[in-house]
N, C-alpha and C positions, 0 to 999 in steps of 0.2 A: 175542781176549783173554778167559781168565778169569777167576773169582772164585770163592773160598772162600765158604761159608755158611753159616749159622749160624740155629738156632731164636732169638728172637728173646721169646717170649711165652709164654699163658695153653698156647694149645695147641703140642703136639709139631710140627705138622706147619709152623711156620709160618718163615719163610726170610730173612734177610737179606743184601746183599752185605757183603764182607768191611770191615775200617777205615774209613772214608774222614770226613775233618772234618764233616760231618753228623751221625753217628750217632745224636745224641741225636732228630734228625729224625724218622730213620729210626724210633726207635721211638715216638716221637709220632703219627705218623701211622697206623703199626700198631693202635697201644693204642685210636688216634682209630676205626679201620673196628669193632676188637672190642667199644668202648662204645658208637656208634651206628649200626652196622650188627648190633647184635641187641636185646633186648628189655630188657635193664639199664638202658641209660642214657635209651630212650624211656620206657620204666615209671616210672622214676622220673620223668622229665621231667612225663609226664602225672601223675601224683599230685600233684606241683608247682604243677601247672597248675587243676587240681580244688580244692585246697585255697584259693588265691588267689579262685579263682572264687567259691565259696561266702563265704569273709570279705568280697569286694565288697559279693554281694548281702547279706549281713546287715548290712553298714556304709551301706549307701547305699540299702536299701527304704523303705518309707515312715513316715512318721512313728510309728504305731506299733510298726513296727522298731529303726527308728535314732535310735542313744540319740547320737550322735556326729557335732560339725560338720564342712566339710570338710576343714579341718586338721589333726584328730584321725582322721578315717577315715585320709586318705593315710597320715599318720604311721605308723597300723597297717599299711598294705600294704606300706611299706619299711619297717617293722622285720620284719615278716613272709619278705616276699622275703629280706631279708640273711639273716635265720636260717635257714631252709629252703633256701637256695641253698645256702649256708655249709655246713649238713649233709649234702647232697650228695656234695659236694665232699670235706668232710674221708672220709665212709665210703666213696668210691672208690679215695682217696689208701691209705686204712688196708690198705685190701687189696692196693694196688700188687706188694708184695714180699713180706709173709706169704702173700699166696694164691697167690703162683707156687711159694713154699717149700711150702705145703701142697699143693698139687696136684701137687707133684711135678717142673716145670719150672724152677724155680731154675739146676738144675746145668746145664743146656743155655744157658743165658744168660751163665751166669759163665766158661763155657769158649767162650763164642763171640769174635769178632775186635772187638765191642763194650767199653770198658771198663765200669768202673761208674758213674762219673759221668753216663755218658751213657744210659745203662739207665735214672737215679734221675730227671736232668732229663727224659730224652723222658717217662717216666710223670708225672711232675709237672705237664709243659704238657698232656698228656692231660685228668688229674685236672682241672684249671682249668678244660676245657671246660665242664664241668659248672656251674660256674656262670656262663660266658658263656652257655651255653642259657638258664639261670633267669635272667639278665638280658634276654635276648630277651622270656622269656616276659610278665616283669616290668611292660616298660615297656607296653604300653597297659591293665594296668587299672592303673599311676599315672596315664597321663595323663588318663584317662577318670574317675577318683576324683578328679582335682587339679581345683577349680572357679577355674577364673581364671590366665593366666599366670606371675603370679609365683609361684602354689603348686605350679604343675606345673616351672616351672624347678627350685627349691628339692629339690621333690622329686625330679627326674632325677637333678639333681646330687648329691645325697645317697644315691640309690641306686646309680649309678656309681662315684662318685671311695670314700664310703665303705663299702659295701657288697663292691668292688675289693678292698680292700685287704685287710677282714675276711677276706673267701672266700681271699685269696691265706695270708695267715698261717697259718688252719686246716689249708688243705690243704698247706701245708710239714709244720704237724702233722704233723696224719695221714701222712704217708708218712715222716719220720725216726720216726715210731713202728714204720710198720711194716717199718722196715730191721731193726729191732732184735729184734720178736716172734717168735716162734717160729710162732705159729697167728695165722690169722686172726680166729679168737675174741678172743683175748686184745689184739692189737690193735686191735679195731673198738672193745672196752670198754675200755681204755685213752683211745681217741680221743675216744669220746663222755662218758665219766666227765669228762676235761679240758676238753670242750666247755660239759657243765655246772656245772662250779665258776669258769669263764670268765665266763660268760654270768650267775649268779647276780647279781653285785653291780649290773648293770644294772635288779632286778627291785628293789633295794630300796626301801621306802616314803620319799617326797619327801623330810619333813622327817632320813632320815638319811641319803640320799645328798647332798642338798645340806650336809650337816656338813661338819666338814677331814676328815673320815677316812673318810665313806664318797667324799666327791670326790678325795679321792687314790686308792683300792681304783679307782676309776671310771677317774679321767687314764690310769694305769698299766697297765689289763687291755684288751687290743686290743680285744676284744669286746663287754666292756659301755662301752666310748669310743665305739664306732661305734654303737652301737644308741642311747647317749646324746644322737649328735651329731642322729639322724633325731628324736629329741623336742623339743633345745632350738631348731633349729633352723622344721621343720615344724608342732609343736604350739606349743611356748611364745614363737615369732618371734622368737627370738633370731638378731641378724647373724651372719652367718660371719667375719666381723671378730673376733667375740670368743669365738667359737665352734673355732676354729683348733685351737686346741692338744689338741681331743680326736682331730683326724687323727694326732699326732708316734705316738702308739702302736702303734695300726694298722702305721703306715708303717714302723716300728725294728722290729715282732714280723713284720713279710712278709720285711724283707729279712734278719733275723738266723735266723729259722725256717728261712728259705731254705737261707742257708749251713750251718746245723746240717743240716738233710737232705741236703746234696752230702756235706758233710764224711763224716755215717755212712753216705754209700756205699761207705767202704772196710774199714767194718766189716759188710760183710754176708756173710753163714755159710750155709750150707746147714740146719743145724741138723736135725731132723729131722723130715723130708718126711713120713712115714708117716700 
């Protein structure tokens, strides 16, 4: 029996078998050997991994270091992990489909027996890895920061369930952006510029984020909700009982980002490779 095949990715040379209800698999799994079977997605992994490291020790050296109890360090190394994972994520997603347009590869993917959906999803659960790695890397300097179990639960679960969902949103971003870009340039700053008007309202000073209007800018924006939920919950001990409704965000911007990225998989163009 044979099969037709089809380039598939980054480079010319690389092969798929023809249709078959997997596809999206199939390029998942591709996309999975080219980001960590070369030195992109370990590099960045490691740089991930060094920056965590360092914020440990300066949160948790000795008194005259650490300006911060243990509740407040943790706090910082899952806000930290969610950001930096998050980022990841979305600059791998960004390049998904601008950097095969700019590289050149585009046309070999869009005439292969793959559709686009499946091109957009397999790169999408690729993209994700990226922050399933930076949650590997994550959890033991939470649990090693968290002094006492219920601060290390707290914190697992805050960097899991929200942390999840943040990384999942983002990197819908990033990749329905860069169905659309032309270059890779112009999508990675796209992704990131949106990243930081995202991320902003989380930064603002107490007495106006807890106003009605910086706590709505907060409820509303997937990003600064989740980075929200690792303060009220970690630093200020606030229940998850009341703490709740800064998940709904998160969770409506992963799954709606989503669908806008499959959707502009049928708007994707060759545009110009050059």
């Amino acid at each position: 029996m044979t099969t037709d095949a089809a380039t598939i990715g980054a480079r010319p040379e690389r092969r798929v078998a023809a249709r078959s209800p997997g596809g999206s698999s199939l390029v998942a799994r591709q996309e999975l050997r080219d980001l960590w079977g070369s030195t992109r997605g370990l590099t960045a992994l490691f740089g991930f991994s060094l920056l965590l490291a360092v914020l440990a020790y300066l949160a948790s050296a000795d008194a005259g270091i650490n300006l911060l109890d243990a509740r407040e360090s943790v706090g910082v190394i899952v806000q930290t992990a969610i950001a930096l994972g998050s980022l990841g994520a979305i600059v791998i997603s960004a390049d998904a489909i601008s950097g095969e347009r700019e590289r050149g590869t585009l046309e070999a993917l869009l005439v292969s027996p793959l559709s686009r959906r499946d091109l957009v999803v397999g790169k999408l659960l690729a993209a994700t890895s990226m922050w399933a790695a930076a949650l590997v890397v994550a959890v033991p300097f939470v649990v090693t920061m968290a002094r006492g179990p219920g601060v290390a639960a707290d914190a697992l679960i805050t960097l899991v369930v929200a942390g999840s969902l943040v990384a999942a949103a983002l990197t819908a971003l990033g990749l329905a952006i860069s169905s659309v870009a032309l270059s890779t340039r112009v999508s990675l700053a796209a992704s990131l510029a949106a990243l930081v008007l995202l991320a902003a309202p989380s930064q603002l000073p107490a007495i106006r984020a807890d106003g009605v209007l910086g706590s709505i800018l907060i409820k509303v924006n997937p990003i600064a909700s989740g980075l929200r939920l690792a303060q009220e919950v970690l630093v200020n001990q606030r229940s998850w009982a009341s703490q709740w409704v800064l998940l709904v965000s998160p969770a409506v911007a992963a799954v709606l980002l989503t669908a806008v990225a499959v959707r502009l998989s049928r708007r994707i163009e060759l545009g110009d490779s050059r």
